[in-house]
Structure formats: structure tokens, C-alpha cells
N, C-alpha and C positions, 0 to 999 in steps of 0.2 A: 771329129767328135761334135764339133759347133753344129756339122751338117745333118746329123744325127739327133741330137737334141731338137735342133727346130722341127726335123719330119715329126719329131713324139709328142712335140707340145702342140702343131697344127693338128693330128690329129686327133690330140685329146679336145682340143678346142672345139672338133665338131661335135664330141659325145658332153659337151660342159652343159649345154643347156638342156639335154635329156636327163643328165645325173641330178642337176639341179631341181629339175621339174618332178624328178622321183623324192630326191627327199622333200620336197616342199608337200608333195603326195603324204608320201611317211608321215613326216611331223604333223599336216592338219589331219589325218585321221589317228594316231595316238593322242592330240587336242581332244577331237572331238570324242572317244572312246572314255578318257580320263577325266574328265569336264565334268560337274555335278548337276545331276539332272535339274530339269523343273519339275517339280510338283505340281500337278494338275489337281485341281479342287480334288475335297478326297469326300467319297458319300458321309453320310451321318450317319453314327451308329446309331443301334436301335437302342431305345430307351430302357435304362434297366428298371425293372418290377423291383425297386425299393420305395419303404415309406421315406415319407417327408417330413411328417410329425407323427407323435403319437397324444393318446390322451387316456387318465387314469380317473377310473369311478365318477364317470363320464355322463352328459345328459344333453343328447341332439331333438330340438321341438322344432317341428313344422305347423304354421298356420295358413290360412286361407286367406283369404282378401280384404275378410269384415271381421281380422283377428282370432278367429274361434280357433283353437285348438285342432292339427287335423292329425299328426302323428305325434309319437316320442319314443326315441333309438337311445336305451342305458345299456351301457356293459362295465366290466373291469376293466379293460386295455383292449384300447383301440387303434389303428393304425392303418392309416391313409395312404395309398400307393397313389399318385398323381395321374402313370401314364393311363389308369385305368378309370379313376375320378372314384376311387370304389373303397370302401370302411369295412377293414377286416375285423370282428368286434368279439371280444372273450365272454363267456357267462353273458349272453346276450337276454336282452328280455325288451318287448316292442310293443307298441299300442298304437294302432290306427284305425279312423271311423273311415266305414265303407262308403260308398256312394249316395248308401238311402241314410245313412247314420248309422248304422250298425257298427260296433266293436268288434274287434277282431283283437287279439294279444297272442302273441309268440312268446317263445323261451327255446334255449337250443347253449349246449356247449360254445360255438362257435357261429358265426353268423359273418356271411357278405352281400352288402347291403349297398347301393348303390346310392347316391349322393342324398338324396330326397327320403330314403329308408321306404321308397313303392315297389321294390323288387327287392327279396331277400333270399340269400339261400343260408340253411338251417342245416348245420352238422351236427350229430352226436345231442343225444337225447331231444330230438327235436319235438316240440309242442307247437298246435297251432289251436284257436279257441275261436270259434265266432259265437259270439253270445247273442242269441235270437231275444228279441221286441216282443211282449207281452201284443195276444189274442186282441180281436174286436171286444170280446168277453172279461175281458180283464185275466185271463189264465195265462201263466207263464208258461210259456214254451218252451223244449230242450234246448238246450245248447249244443253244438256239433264240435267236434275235438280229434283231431288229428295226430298221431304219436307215429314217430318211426326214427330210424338213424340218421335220413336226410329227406325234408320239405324245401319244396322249390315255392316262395308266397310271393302273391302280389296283392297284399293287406285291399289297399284301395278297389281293386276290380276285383277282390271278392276271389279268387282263383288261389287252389295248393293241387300241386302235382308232384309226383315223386316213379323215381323209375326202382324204388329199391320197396322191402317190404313195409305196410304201413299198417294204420289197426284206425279204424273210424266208429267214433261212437258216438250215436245220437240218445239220450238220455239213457236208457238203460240198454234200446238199441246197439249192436258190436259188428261189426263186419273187420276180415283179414283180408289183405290179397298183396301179391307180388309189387304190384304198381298200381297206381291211380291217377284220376285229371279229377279233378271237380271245379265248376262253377256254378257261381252261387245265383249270378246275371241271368244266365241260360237255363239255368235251373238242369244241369246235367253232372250225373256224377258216372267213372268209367271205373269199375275196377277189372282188373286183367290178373292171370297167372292163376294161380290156385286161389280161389275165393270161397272164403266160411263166412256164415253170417247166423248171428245168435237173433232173433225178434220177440218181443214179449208185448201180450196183448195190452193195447189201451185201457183204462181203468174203462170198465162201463160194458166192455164186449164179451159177450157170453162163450 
């Protein structure tokens, strides 16, 4: 039996370091499978479109270099989204002088206006007004006035454009149409779509 046992255990002795090498096998890969990863940097989310503050029955001025007044951005409730730098503004109503000094004033339901109030867009009963600079003669000129659901303005450069329906009236002057570009710089106005337009003669023309 003595003789017996040694043949079993010289044998086993040659498979001892294969057996051993397998579970050493086994255990470092259940190690490594059960092990808690590393975390590699993880991207940034993207920023979410909320404000940051708000502000009530509100009054944003903009001036110039030699103090003069150049704009002023008032509504009811306003609200500042950071990721966009941009003032979402209730019962809006705006005033900015153009390049040559001319006035321009807005009004609109809802208004988004970008930091400086040079670019705005005009939701829901939108008004845009540029009030024209009295004649070489001293006679007052029409004023030009823009009405529709949405004006896209850029107060300062004198520019309102709109892709939805608008109505334009120079004094008693009216035109309709689908869309329009105007500027005031270029002296070009574009109406497109179905375009009506009412004209009534200058005092003085036969």
C-alpha cells in the first residue's frame, strides 16, 4: 500500500505545478473581472438653458463713450439664461438711437434681446417705430411703423425683418405681405408673398 501511495503522490506531484498555475490563472482573472473600474475623465454635460436670475418692472440703459444715452430695454419679468448671454423679457418695450440719431422704439408681448438690447426678437403683437428727423424745410416727415406676430430688429443698424405676415405703414401710406427685410442704411425694403399696398397722394399733387 506504502508502494502504491508514493506512485499517487509522485504523480500528482508532476500535475502540482500545472494545477497551481491554473488556479493562480482562475483567481487573477475573477481579481481582475470583480475589481472596480477606473473612471476615465467623464465629458461635460452640456449646459442646461436655465436662468440664473430674474428681474421685475425692470430698466436696462445702454450709453456711449461721452455718456449720451444710446438704448433702454423695460419689461415686466425678465430672465437671463447665462449659456446664451440672452434676456428673455415680458411686455417688453425699447428705445434706441440709430447710427445717424434717429429713434426707433419697439413694444412686443415677449421680447429676446441679447445682452447690449442691438438685436431683438419681437413675439406676439410686435411694434417696431422709427420716427423720421424733420425736412431741410422744417416739415415733418412720416414715421415708418411695422406690426406683425414676430419682428426680428436690429434698433442700431436700422434693420427689421420677419419671415411671418407684417403690415408697414409710412404715414398714411400701408403695404401687407407674407415676409419682409428692410433697411434703413441701404435704403432697401423687400416685401415677398402676397403683397397689397394702399398709397395716397401727397398733399399738393393733382
Amino acid at each position: 500500500m506504502t508502494g502504491v501511495l508514493r506512485r499517487a503522490w509522485d504523480r500528482l506531484s508532476l500535475y502540482l505545478p500545472v494545477l497551481l498555475m491554473g488556479l493562480l490563472a482562475l483567481g487573477t482573472w475573477w481579481l481582475v473581472r470583480n475589481a472596480p473600474q477606473v473612471q476615465g475623465p467623464q465629458p461635460a454635460g452640456a449646459e442646461r438653458h436655465e436662468p440664473d436670475y430674474f428681474m421685475k418692472e425692470f430698466s436696462v440703459k445702454g450709453f456711449d463713450a461721452s455718456g449720451r444715452l444710446q438704448s433702454e430695454v423695460l419689461g415686466e419679468v425678465a430672465r437671463h439664461y447665462p449659456d446664451t448671454d440672452t434676456l428673455e423679457i415680458d411686455a417688453v418695450r425699447l428705445r434706441s438711437l440709430g447710427l445717424n440719431g434717429r429713434l426707433v422704439r419697439a413694444t412686443a408681448d415677449r421680447a429676446l434681446s441679447n445682452a447690449d438690447g442691438s438685436e431683438v426678437q419681437l413675439h406676439g403683437n410686435a411694434v417696431v417705430v422709427r420716427e423720421m428727423p424733420r425736412a431741410p424745410n422744417g416739415a415733418t416727415l412720416p414715421q415708418l411703423e411695422f406690426r406683425g406676430e414676430f419682428l426680428h430688429a436690429w434698433p442700431k443698424l436700422e434693420r427689421v425683418r420677419s419671415d411671418r405676415p407684417v403690415t408697414l405703414t409710412r404715414g398714411k401710406d400701408r403695404f401687407t405681405a407674407d415676409n419682409m427685410e428692410y433697411d434703413n442704411l441701404e435704403q432697401v425694403l423687400q416685401l415677398r408673398g402676397r403683397v397689397r399696398g394702399v398709397l395716397f397722394p401727397v398733399r399738393g399733387t393733382p
